[in-house]
C-alpha positions as CSV (number, residue, x, y, z in Angstrom):
1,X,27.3,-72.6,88.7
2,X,25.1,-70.2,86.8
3,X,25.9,-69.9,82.8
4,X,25.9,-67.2,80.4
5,X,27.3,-63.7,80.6
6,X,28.2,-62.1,84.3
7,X,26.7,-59.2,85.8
8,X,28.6,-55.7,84.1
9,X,30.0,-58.1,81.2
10,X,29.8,-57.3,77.7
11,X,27.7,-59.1,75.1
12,X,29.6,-61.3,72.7
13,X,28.8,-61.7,69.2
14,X,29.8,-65.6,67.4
15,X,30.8,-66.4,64.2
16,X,29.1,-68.6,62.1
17,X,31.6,-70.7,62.4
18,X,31.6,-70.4,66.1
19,X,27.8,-71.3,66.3
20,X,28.2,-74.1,63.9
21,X,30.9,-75.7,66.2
22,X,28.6,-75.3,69.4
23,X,25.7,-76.6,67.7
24,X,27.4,-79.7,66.5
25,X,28.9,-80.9,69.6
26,X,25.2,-79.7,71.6
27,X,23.6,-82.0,69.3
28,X,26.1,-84.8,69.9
29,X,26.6,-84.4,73.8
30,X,23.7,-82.0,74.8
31,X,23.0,-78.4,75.2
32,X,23.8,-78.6,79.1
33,X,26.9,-79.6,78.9
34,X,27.8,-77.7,75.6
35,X,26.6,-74.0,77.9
36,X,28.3,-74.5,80.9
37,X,32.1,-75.6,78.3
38,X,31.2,-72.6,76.5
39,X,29.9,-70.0,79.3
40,X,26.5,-69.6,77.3
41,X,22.9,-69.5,78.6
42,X,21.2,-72.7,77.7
43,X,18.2,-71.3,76.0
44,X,20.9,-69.7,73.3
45,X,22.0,-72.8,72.6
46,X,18.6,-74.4,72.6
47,X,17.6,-71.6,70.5
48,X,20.5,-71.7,68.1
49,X,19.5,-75.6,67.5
50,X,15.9,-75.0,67.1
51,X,16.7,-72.3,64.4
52,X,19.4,-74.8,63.1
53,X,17.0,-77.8,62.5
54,X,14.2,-75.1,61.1
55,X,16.3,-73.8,58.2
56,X,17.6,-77.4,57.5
57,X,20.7,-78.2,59.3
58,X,22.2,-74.5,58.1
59,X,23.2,-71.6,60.7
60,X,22.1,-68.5,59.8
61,X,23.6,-65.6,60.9
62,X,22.6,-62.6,63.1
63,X,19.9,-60.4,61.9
64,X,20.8,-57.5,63.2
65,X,24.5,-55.9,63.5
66,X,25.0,-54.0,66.5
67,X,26.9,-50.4,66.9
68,X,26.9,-47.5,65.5
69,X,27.5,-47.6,61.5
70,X,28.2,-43.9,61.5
71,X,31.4,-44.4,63.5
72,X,34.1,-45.6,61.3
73,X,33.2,-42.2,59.5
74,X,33.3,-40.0,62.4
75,X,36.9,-41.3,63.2
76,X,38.4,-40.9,59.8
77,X,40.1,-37.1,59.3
78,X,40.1,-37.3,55.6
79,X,37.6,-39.5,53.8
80,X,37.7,-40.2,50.3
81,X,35.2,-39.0,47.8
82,X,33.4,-42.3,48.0
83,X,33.8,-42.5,51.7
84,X,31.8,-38.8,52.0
85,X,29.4,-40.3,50.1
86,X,29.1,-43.1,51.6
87,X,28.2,-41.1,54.9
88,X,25.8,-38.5,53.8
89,X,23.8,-41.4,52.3
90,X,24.1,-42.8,55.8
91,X,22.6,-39.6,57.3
92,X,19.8,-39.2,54.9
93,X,18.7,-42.3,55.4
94,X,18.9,-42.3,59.1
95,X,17.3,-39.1,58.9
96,X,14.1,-40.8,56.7
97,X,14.3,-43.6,59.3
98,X,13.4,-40.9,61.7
99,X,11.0,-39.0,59.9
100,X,8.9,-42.4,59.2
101,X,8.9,-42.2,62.9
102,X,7.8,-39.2,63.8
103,X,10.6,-37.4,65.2
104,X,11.6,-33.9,64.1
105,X,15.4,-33.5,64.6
106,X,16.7,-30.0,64.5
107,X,20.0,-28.7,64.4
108,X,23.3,-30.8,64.6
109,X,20.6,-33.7,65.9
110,X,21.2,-32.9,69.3
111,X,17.5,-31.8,69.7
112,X,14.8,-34.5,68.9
113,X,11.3,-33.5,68.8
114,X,8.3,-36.2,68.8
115,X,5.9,-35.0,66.8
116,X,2.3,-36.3,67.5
């Protein structure tokens, strides 16, 4: 029975908590059995104890955070003064992002130009 995440399923992200749990007992019992209680692949696991035993028995947590930080914004009707701040400093900063890139946005952002 194959492990990890099924075909169309979503990506899931743990805790640090979470990952502190499955690397305990995956160091206790092993990372087979520990992938196939927990329905994840075993090279997470064997990477999650690698990184573990690299940073001195201390889980470290993701490096990247996924979505889209502009959305909390975007749903809001009335934002607060800090809150509008908050988001233009957002967009400027995606928009220097961008720039360091290359890419000319124009408009709402709906047209992105690569510039060469």
């Amino acid at each position: 029975m194959p492990s990890g995440r099924p075909p169309g399923g979503i990506n899931r992200n743990y805790t640090i908590k979470e990952k502190e749990k499955i690397i305990e007992e995956a160091l206790e019992i092993g990372i087979g059995p520990i992938a196939r209680k927990y329905k994840i692949s075993k090279g997470m696991v064997c990477n999650w104890v690698k990184k573990y035993k690299e940073n001195g028995n201390k889980v470290i947590d993701n490096k990247y955070k996924r979505g889209n930080p502009l959305a909390k914004y975007n749903k809001k009707k009335n934002l607060t003064d800090l809150e509008k701040l908050e988001y233009e400093n957002m967009k400027l900063r995606i928009e220097n992002e961008r720039l360091k890139k290359g890419y000319l946005v124009k408009g709402d952002g709906s047209v992105v130009i690569f510039k060469k």
